[in-house]
N, C-alpha and C positions, 0 to 999 in steps of 0.2 A: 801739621797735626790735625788742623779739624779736615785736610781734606782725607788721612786717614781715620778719622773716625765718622765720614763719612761713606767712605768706602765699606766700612764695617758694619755699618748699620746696613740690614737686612733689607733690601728690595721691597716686599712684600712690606715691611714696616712705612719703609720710606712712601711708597704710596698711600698706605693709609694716612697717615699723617696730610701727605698734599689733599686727600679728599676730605680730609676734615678743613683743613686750609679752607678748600674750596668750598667747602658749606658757607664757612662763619663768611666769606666774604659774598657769598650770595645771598646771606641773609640781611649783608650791612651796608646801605649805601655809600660808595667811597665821592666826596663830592668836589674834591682837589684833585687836581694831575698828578702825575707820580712825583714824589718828591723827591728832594738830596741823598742817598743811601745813608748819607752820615749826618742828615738835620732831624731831630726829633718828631717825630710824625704826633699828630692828635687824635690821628686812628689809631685805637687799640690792636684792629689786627694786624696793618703795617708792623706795628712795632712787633708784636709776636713773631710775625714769620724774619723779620731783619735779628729776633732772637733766634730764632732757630737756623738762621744759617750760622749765625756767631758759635751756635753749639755743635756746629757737622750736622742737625738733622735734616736740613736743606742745604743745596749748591744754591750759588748764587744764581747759577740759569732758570736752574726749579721758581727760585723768588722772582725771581722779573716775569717769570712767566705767567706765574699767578697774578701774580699784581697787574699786570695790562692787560690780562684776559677779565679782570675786575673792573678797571677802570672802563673797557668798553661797553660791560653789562650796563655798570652804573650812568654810561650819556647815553643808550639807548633807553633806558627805565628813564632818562631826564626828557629825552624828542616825544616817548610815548607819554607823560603825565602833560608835555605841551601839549600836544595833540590833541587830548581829552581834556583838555582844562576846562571846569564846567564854574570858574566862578569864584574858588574856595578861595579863601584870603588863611594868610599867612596865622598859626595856631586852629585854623577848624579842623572838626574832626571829623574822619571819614567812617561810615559806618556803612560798612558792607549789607549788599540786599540779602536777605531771605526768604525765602517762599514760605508759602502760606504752609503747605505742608509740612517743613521743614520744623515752622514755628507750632501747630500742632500737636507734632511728636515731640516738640519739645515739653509742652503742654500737658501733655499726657503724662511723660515720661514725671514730670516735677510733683504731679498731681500724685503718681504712684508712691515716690517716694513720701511725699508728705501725709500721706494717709499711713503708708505702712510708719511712719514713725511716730503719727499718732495713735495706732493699736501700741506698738511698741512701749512707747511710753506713757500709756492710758491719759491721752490726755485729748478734748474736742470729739471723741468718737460716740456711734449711736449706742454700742452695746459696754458704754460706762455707765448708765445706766440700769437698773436693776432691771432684768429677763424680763419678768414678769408686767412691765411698763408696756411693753412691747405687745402685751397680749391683751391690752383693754383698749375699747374705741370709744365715744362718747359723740352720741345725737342730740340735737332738740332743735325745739322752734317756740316762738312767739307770737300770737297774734293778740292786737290791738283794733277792736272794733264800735263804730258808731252804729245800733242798731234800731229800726224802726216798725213796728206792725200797724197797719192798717187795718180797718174792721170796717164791714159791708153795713151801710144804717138799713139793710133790709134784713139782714141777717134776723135766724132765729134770735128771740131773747131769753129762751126756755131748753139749755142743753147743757141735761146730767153730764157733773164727772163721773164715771163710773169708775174710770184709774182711781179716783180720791177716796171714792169708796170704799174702794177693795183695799188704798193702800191705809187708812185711817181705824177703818173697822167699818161694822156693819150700820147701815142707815133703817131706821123706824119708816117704812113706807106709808104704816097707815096714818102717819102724824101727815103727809103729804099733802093728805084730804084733810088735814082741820089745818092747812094753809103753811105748815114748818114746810122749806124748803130743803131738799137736799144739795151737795154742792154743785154749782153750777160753774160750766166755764164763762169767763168773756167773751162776747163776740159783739161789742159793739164801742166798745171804749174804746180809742187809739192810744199806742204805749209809744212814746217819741223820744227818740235818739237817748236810748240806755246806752251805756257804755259798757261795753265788755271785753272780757279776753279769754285768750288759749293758751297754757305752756304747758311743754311736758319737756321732759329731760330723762333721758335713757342710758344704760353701758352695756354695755358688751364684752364678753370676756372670751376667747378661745382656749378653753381648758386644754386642747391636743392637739392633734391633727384632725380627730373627728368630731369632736364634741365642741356645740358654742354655747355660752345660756350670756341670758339678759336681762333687764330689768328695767320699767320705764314709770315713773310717776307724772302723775296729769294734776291740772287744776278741773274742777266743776262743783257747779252748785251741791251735787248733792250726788249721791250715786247709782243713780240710771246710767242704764249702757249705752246709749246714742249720744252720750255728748260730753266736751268736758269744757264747757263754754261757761263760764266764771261772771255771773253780773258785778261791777265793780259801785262801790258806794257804800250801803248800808251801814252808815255810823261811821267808814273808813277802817271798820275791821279787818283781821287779820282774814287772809281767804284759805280756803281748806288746798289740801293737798291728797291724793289716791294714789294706790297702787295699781297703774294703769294696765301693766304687762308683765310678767314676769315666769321666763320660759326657758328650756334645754331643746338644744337642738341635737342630734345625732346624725352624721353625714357618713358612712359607710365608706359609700364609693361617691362618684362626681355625681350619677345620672339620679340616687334617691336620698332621701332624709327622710327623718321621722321627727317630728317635734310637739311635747308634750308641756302644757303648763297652761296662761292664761299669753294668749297671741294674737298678733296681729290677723285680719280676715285672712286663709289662707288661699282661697278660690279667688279666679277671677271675675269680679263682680264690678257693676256700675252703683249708683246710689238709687235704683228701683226699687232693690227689695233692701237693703241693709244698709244705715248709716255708715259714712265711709269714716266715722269713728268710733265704731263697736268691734270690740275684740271678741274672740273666741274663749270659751275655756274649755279644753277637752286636752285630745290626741288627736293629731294628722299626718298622715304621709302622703309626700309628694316623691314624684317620677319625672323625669322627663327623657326622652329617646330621640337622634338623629333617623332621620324616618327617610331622607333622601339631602339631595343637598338643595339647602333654603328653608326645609319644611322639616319640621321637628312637633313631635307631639308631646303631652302633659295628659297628669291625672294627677286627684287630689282626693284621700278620703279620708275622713276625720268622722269622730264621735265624741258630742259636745254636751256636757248635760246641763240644761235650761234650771231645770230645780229638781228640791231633795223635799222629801216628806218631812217635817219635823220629829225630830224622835218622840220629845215630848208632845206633842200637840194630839188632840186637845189638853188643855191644862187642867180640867176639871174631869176629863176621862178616865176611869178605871182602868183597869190593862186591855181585858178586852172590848172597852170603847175608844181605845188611840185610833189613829188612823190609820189606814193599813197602808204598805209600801208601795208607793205608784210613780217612782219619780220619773220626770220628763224629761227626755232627752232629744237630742238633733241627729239624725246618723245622715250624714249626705256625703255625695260622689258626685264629681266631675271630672270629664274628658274633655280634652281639646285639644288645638293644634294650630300654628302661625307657620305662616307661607312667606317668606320672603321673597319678592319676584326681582326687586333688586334691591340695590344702596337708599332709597326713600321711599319705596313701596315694601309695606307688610299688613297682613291681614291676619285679627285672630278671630278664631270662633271656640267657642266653650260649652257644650250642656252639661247641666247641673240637676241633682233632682236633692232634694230639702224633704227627708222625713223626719216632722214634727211629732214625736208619739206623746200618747194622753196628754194632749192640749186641752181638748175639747171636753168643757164642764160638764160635771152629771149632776141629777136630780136627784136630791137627800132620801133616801126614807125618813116615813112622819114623823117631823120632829117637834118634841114638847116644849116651846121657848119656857112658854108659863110658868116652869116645875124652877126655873131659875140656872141653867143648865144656858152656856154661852156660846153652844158648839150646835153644829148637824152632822153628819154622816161625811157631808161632799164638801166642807168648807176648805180641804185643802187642794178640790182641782180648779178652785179661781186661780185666774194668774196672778202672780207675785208682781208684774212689772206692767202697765197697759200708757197705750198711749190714748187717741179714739180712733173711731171708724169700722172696728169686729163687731160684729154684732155679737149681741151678747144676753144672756139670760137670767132670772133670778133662777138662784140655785138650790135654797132651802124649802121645802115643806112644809110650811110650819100647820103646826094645829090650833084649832081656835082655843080659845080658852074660855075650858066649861062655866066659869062664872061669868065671861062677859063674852058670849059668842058675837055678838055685835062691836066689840071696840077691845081689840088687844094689839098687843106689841106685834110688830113683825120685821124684826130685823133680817134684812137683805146684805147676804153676796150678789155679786154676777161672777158668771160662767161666760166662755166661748161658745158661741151655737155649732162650732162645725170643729176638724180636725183641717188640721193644713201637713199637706204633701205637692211642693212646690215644682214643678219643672220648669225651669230655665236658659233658656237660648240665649247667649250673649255672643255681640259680633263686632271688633271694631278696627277701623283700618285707617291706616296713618300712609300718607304719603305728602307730594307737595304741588303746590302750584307754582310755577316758575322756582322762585329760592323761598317760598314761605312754606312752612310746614302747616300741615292739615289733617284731621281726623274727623273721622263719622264714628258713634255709636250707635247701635242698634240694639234693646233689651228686651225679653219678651218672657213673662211668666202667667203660670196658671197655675192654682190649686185643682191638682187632679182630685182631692178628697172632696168637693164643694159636692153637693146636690140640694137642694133650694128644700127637698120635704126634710132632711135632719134636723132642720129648725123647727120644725114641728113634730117631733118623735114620740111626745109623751102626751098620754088621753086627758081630758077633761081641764085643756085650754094650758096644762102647766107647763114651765118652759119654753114658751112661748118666745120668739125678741122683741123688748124692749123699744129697741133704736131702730133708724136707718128703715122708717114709715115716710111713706111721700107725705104731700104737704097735701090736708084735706082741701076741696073744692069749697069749702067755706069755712070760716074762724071755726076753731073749736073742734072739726074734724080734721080726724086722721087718715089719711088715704093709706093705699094698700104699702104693704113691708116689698121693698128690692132690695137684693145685694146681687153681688156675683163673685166669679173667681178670675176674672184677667187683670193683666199688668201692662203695658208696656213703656217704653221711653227711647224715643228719639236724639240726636244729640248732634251739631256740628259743631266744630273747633275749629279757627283759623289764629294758626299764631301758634308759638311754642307751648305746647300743654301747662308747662314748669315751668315757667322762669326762672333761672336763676341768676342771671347775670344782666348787668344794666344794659336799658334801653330793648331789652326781651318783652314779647305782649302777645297778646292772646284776647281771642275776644269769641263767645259760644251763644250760642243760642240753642234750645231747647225745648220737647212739649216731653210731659208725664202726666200716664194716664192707667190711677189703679182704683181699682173695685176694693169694695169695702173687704172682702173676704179672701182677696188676690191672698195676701201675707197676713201673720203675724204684727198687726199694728205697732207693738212695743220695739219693733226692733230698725224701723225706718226712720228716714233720713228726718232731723227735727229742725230744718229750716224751710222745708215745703209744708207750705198748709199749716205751721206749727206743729208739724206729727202726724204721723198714724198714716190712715188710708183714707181711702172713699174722699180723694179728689184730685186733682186736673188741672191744667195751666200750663203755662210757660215758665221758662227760668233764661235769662238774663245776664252774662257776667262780662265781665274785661279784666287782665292781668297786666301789667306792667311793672317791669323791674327795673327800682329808681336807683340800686347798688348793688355788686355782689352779693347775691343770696337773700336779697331782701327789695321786697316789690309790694307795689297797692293794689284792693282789687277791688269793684263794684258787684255788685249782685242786688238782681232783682227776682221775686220771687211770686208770680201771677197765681192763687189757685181758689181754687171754690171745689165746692162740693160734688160728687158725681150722683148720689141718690139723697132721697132723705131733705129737711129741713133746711133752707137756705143757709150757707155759711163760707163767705166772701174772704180772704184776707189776704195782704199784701205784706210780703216780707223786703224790708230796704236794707241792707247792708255794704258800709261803706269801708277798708278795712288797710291796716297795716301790718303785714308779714314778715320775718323773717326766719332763717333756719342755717342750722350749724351743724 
C-alpha cells in the first residue's frame, strides 16, 4: 500500500519534499551515527523523514540516502570546527565578525528609522518645538576689570573741561579773573585699581528669508557713545542698563544689504579714529563682489546723523528767535578689497572718507546777556558730546553791559575751530609664522577740511582757540597755538587675535599717533590718553584663554600729549572676559 501510494505521489512532489529534507538537515547538526530504523531517534528530522516513509512520501532508498549524505556533512563541519578550534569552551558563544562598513550601514540605517519615528510620533525632534524658536539667536559677553590711571607730577595743573561745559551749561569767564574756577580735569592725582565692567546682551531675530533685526542692551556709566564701561561700587547700587543697538537688516540677494536703525561700526576700521565700541545711527549699505579667485572686493555707504536742532530751543525765544535747522550729520564711503594668496595669508586694504557737515561752531551775532535772555544765535553748533584735544572756541558775542562796562556776566559755549572731512587708508594682513597666527595693522587718517588760518576767521581777535597753546618760555606765558590734522597707528599681533578657546594667546604691541584736529575727539577710543586726540604713545596687551570662550587679558596704555600743555597718563588694565 504505501509502496503504492508512493508510486502515486507525483515526481516533481516527491523531490520537493527531499529538498526540503535536505535543507532542515543542513541546517541541523546530526551528532550520532545513523541509528536503528526502528529505535526512536532524538533528532527531530530523523524522525520526520522515518515519518514520511511510513506515509509513501519517501522510499526507504530516498531515506538512507539523505540521512548519510547528512551524517557525512555533519563529521566534516565536526574535522572543520577541530581544525579551527580557537579555544571556546563548552556554552561560549560565537559571534560572527563584522566590518566596519557593514556596522555603519547598520548605523545609519537604525539612526534613519529612529528619527523618522520620532517626527512620526512627535517625540525628541528639533521642530517640536515652536517655528519661531528656530528664528531667534542670542549674544553677549562679560568683562570684569581691575583698572588703574597714572598721572604725569609734571603734568599741567590748569586744564578746562570744556566737554563739562558745554555738557552742564554755560561758564561766567569773567568770574575766572576774580579767581572762580571753571571745571577742570585731573591730571595729577592717581585713580588706583577701580573695578569695573562690560555687558551687553543682544537677539536676533530672522523675520524671512531677507530680512533680520536685533537688539542689544549695554551696561555704562552714563550715555556717551565710546563706552559702555560700568564703574562698579558707589554705595553697591543698582548699575544702569542702555539700549545699545537696535536695527533691521535687509539682504536682497547674497552679495548686498541695506541696514538701517542704531548699529554696530559698519566700515572696516581699527581703534584710530572710532572707539571699537561706538555704534552707528543712521542707514548703510554694504556690497561685496568676487573680483577674481582669492580676491573679492567691498563698499560701504551709510548716512548717520550726529545731532538734531532742538525744535524748542531756545526756550525763552519767540518763534522767530528759535534756532534755525542745521542738523549734523556723517555721510561716509568706503571701498576695499582682501587678497587671499592662500590658506594663512590674507591682506585687507579699505579707504574711507568721513564727511562731518556743520561740525564746526559759529560766532553769535551780538548778543545782550544783560537784558536776561539765556541764549545766542549759535549756541546750538556746540557740540552735544566732546571728549579733549579739538581745539575749540568761545562761541557767543556777548555785549558789554551798559551799566557796568567794566564787570558783567559773560557766560561761554565752546565751538570746534575747524570742520572735519576724514580720509582713511586702512591696511591689514594676517598670516603666520610657522603654526602661529600673525597680523600687522596699518591706519592712516587726515582731515582734508584742516587749514591752520580757519581758527582765525573772525576780525578783532573773536573766535580765537582757547586750547592746544605750547607751553610759554617762562611761568605765566603762553607760547604759540599748534594743532594739525594727521592720524596714524601702527599695530603687530602675534597670537590668535580672538581667543576663544583654552590655552589660545595673543600678545600686540603698538604706537598711535593723532593730532589734535586729526578727528572728532568725541568719538575715539576712551582708554588711550583717557579720550580725545592730541596724543601719542604705545599700547601694550596679551590675551589668553583660560576656558572655552573665556580668556584674561593685560593692557597697558603709554600716551602723553602731542602739542599744547604737558599731560602724561598711564592707562593699566588688568581684565577678565567672557562671551556666548
Amino acid at each position: 500500500m504505501n509502496a503504492l501510494i508512493a508510486s502515486k505521489t507525483p515526481p516533481l512532489r516527491r523531490r520537493a519534499l527531499c529538498l526540503a529534507v535536505a535543507v532542515l538537515l543542513g541546517g541541523t547538526s546530526i551528532s550520532a551515527a545513523a541509528q536503528d530504523a526502528a529505535a526512536p531517534s532524538p533528532n527531530a528530522t530523523i524522525n520526520l523523514i522515518r515519518l514520511m516513509v511510513k506515509k509513501g512520501l519517501l522510499t526507504q532508498a530516498d531515506a538512507d540516502g539523505l540521512i548519510a549524505q547528512a551524517n557525512s556533512e555533519a563529521v566534516q563541519a565536526r574535522k572543520a570546527e577541530v581544525a579551527s578550534n580557537d579555544g571556546a569552551q563548552p556554552g561560549d558563544v560565537r559571534v560572527p565578525y563584522v566590518p566596519q562598513s557593514v556596522r555603519n550601514a547598520i548605523r545609519d540605517d537604525v539612526k534613519q528609522e529612529v528619527i523618522a519615528q520620532a517626527k512620526s510620533e512627535h517625540w525628541a525632534q528639533p521642530d517640536a518645538l515652536p517655528e519661531w524658536l528656530d528664528r531667534i539667536s542670542w549674544s553677549g559677553d562679560i568683562h570684569v576689570r581691575d583698572e588703574s590711571w597714572y598721572y604725569s607730577r609734571n603734568n599741567s595743573p590748569y586744564l578746562i573741561d570744556y566737554a563739562a561745559i558745554n555738557r552742564t551749561g554755560p561758564v561766567d569767564i569773567n568770574k575766572i579773573s576774580q579767581g572762580v574756577l571753571p571745571p577742570l580735569t585731573n591730571t595729577r592725582q592717581n585713580r588706583l585699581n577701580m573695578l569695573r565692567m562690560q555687558a551687553h546682551l543682544g537677539v536676533s531675530v530672522k523675520l524671512g528669508d531677507t530680512v533680520t533685526a536685533g537688539v542689544r542692551i549695554g551696561s555704562g556709566n552714563d550715555n556717551n557713545p565710546v563706552s559702555t564701561t560700568q564703574t562698579l561700587g558707589g554705595g553697591l547700587d543698582k548699575k544702569n542698563l542702555w539700549l545699545d543697538r537696535a536695527w533691521i537688516r535687509w539682504q536682497p540677494i547674497k552679495e548686498a544689504s541695506l541696514i538701517a536703525g542704531r548699529m554696530a561700526n559698519p566700515f572696516m576700521a581699527t581703534d584710530l579714529l572710532y572707539s571699537q565700541e561706538l555704534n552707528f545711527d543712521g542707514v548703510a549699505g554694504q556690497g561685496n563682489l568676487s573680483l577674481a579667485d582669492g580676491l573679492n572686493g567691498f563698499a560701504t555707504l551709510g548716512m548717520f546723523p550726529i545731532e538734531y536742532t532742538s525744535p524748542d530751543s531756545p526756550t525763552q525765544g519767540l518763534g522767530n528767535q528759535k534756532y534755525r535747522s542745521d542738523s549734523k550729520w556723517l555721510s561716509a564711503a568706503q571701498v576695499g578689497a582682501s587678497w587671499k594668496f592662500d590658506e594663512d595669508t590674507e591682506w585687507k586694504v579699505a579707504l574711507a572718507y568721513y564727511h562731518f557737515g556743520s561740525m564746526r561752531g559759529q560766532l553769535s551775532s551780538p548778543c545782550a546777556i544783560y537784558t536776561g535772555i539765556n541764549y545766542c544765535s549759535t549756541d546750538a553748533t556746540a557740540p552735544q558730546y566732546m571728549q579733549k584735544g579739538n581745539s575749540v572756541f568761545q562761541i557767543r558775542d556777548i555785549i558789554p553791559d551798559p551799566t557796568s562796562p567794566g564787570n558783567y556776566a559773560q557766560p561761554q559755549l565752546f565751538g570746534l575751530s575747524y570742520d572735519y572731512h576724514v580720509a582713511n587708508l586702512t591696511q591689514q594682513l594676517d598670516f603666520k609664522i610657522g603654526d602661529t597666527s600673525a597680523r600687522i595693522q596699518a591706519d592712516y587718517a587726515r582731515n582734508m577740511a584742516y587749514h591752520a588760518r580757519d581758527a582765525f576767521r573772525y576780525p578783532n581777535g573773536l573766535g580765537q582757540p582757547v586750547n592746544n597753546y605750547q607751553t610759554g618760555s617762562a611761568p605765566g606765558v603762553q607760547g604759540p597755538y599748534k594743532s594739525g590734522p594727521v592720524g596714524w597707528l601702527v599695530r603687530g599681533i602675534l597670537g590668535t587675535p580672538n581667543p576663544m578657546a583654552a590655552n589660545e594667546w595673543n600678545v600686540s604691541f603698538g604706537y598711535k599717533y593723532l593730532q589734535p584736529d586729526a578727528m572728532l575727539d568725541g568719538l575715539t577710543d576712551q582708554n588711550f590718553h583717557l579720550g580725545g586726540t592730541n596724543a601719542k604713545g604705545f599700547i601694550v596687551s596679551a590675551d589668553y584663554g583660560i576656558a572655552q570662550r573665556t580668556w584674561i587679558s593685560a593692557r597697558y596704555f603709554n600716551a602723553r600729549q602731542v602739542y599744547g600743555p604737558p599731560l602724561a597718563i598711564d592707562v593699566v588694565q588688568l581684565e577678565i572676559s567672557s562671551k556666548f
